[in-house]
C-alpha positions as CSV (number, residue, x, y, z in Angstrom):
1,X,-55.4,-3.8,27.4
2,X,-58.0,-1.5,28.9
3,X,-59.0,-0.2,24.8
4,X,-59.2,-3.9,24.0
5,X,-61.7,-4.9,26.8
6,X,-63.9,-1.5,26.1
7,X,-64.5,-3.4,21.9
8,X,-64.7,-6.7,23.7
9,X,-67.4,-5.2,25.3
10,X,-68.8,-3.0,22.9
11,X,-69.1,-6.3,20.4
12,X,-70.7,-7.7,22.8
13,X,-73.7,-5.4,23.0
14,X,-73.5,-5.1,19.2
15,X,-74.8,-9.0,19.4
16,X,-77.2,-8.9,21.8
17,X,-79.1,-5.7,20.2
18,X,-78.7,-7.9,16.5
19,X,-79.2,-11.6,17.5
20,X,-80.9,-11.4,20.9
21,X,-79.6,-11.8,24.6
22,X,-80.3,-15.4,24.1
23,X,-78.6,-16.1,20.9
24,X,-76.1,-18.9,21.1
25,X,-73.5,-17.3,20.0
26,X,-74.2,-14.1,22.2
27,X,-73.3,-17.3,24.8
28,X,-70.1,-17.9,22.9
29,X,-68.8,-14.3,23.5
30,X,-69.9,-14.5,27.4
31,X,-67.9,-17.6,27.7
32,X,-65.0,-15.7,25.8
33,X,-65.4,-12.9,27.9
34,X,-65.2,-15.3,31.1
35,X,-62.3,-16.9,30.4
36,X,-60.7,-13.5,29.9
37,X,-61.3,-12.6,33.2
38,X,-60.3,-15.8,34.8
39,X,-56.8,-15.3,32.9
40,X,-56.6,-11.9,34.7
41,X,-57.5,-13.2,38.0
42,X,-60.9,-11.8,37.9
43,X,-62.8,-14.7,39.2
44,X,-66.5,-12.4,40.5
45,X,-66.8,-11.1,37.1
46,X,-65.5,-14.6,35.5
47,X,-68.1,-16.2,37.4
48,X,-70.9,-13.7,36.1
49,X,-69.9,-14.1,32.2
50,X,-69.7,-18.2,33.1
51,X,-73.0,-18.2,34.7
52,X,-74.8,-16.1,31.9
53,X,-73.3,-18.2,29.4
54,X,-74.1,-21.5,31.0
55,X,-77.8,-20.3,31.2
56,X,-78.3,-19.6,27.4
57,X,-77.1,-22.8,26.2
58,X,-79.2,-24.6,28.6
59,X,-82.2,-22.3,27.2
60,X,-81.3,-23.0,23.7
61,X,-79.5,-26.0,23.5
62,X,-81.5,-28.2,26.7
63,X,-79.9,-29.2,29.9
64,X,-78.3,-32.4,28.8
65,X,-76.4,-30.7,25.3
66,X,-72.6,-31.5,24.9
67,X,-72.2,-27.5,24.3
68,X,-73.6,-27.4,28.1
69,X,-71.0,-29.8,29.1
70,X,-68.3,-27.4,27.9
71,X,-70.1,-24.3,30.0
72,X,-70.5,-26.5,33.5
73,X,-66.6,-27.6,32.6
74,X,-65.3,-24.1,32.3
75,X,-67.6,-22.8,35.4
76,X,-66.2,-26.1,37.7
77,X,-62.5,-25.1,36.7
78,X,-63.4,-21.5,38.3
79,X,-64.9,-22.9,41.0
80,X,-62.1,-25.1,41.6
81,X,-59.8,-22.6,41.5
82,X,-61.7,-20.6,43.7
83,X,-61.1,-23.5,46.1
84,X,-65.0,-24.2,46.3
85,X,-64.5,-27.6,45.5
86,X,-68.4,-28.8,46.2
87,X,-69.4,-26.7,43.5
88,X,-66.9,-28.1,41.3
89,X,-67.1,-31.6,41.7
90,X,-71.1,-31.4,41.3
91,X,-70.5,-29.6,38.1
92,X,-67.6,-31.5,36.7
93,X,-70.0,-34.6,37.6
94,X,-73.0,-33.5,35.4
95,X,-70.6,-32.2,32.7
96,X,-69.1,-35.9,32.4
97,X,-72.4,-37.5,32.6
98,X,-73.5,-35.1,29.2
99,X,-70.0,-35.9,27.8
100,X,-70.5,-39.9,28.5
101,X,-73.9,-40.0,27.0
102,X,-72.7,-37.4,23.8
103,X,-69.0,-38.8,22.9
104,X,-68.8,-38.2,19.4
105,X,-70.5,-34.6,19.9
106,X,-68.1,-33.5,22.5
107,X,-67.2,-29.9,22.0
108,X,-64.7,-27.3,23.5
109,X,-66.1,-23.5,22.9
């Protein structure tokens, strides 16, 4: 498992030297690395890749972007989790708000 986080990693500085550390899909790959973390129990460093994540797509995308509401969704399940239920319920809140106004564009990354 170790070998397979180290490429994880490793790809993951391969796209941010190629497309930028604010490349959407650079964004993609944090939240992949997030939920990878959250699977292992890893909630900090979940919360870190989350967090990063969430803050390029509301660079690239805006604030109000269905692809945000998928970031604040995945970042109010950790926070729920982490039994930091304020946190969660504001962000679960906003996320439903983007998903309300954007139904047809809804999106799960």
């Amino acid at each position: 498992m170790a070998k397979s986080l180290f490429f994880r990693k490793a790809l993951l500085r391969v796209l941010e030297i190629y497309l930028g550390h604010h490349h959407p899909l650079v964004a993609t790959y944090l939240a992949y690395l997030g939920r990878h973390y959250n699977t292992k129990g890893n909630c900090a460093k979940a919360e870190l890749f989350f967090v990063r994540s969430l803050q390029i797509r509301e660079d690239v995308f805006g604030p109000e972007h269905p692809t945000v509401a998928d970031s604040l969704n995945r970042l109010a399940g950790l926070y729920e989790e982490m039994s930091d239920f304020n946190r969660s319920e504001f962000l679960y809140k906003r996320a439903h708000k983007i998903q309300k106004e954007h139904p047809a564009e809804a999106v799960a990354c």
